[in-house]
N, C-alpha and C positions, 0 to 999 in steps of 0.2 A: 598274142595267143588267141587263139579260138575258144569258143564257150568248151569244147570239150578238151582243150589245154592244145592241141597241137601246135607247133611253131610253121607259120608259113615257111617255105626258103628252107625250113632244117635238110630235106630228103636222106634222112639218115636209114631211115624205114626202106627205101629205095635203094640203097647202095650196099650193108651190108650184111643182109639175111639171104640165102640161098632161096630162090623160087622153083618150086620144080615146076610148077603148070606153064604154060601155055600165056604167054603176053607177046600182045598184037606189037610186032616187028621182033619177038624174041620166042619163035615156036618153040623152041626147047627147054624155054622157063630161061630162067639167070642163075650164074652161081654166084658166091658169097663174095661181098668184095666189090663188084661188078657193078656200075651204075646202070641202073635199068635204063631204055633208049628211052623210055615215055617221062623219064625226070629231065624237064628244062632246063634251060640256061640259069632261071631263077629257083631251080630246086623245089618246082612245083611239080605236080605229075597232070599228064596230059590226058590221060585218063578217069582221071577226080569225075565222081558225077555220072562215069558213062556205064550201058551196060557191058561192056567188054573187058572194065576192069576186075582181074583176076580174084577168085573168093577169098582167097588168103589174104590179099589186102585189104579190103572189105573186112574182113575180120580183125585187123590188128585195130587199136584203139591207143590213145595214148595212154604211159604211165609215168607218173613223176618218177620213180624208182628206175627206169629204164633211159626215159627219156631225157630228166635231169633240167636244166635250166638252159643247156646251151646245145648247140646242132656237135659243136665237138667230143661235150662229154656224153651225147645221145649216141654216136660212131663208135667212140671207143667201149661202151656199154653194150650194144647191139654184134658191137665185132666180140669181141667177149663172149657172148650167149652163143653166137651162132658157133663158135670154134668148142663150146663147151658141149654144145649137144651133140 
């Protein structure tokens, strides 16, 4: 984990939150479910660091309460939330 707790590899943040903006190879945003095009092969995102990545990502952070100890129970929590709001 990183100093701010994120799991490298998890891309749970990536795959089951709906994005409506605007992501470079996904002008339409992403819907929920859906692995973003810019998460890698190793569930890194391709965009970390760059100014193109979307605000909303940029804005999420990690939480143990959400995120949890493993990339599995981080999907199943994250799909959870997105299906409740």
């Amino acid at each position: 984990m990183t100093a701010a707790g994120c799991r490298a590899g998890c891309g749970a943040c990536c795959i089951a939150p709906s994005i409506s903006s605007t992501i470079p190879g996904m002008p339409q945003g992403k819907p929920a479910g859906v692995r973003c095009v810019q998460l890698d092969e190793d569930n890194r995102c391709r965009l970390f660091g760059q100014p193109s990545r979307p605000k909303v990502c940029l804005d999420f952070s990690f939480d143990r309460e959400i995120c949890a100890s493993d990339a599995a129970t981080a999907l199943i929590r994250l799909n959870w939330l997105e299906s409740s709001t």
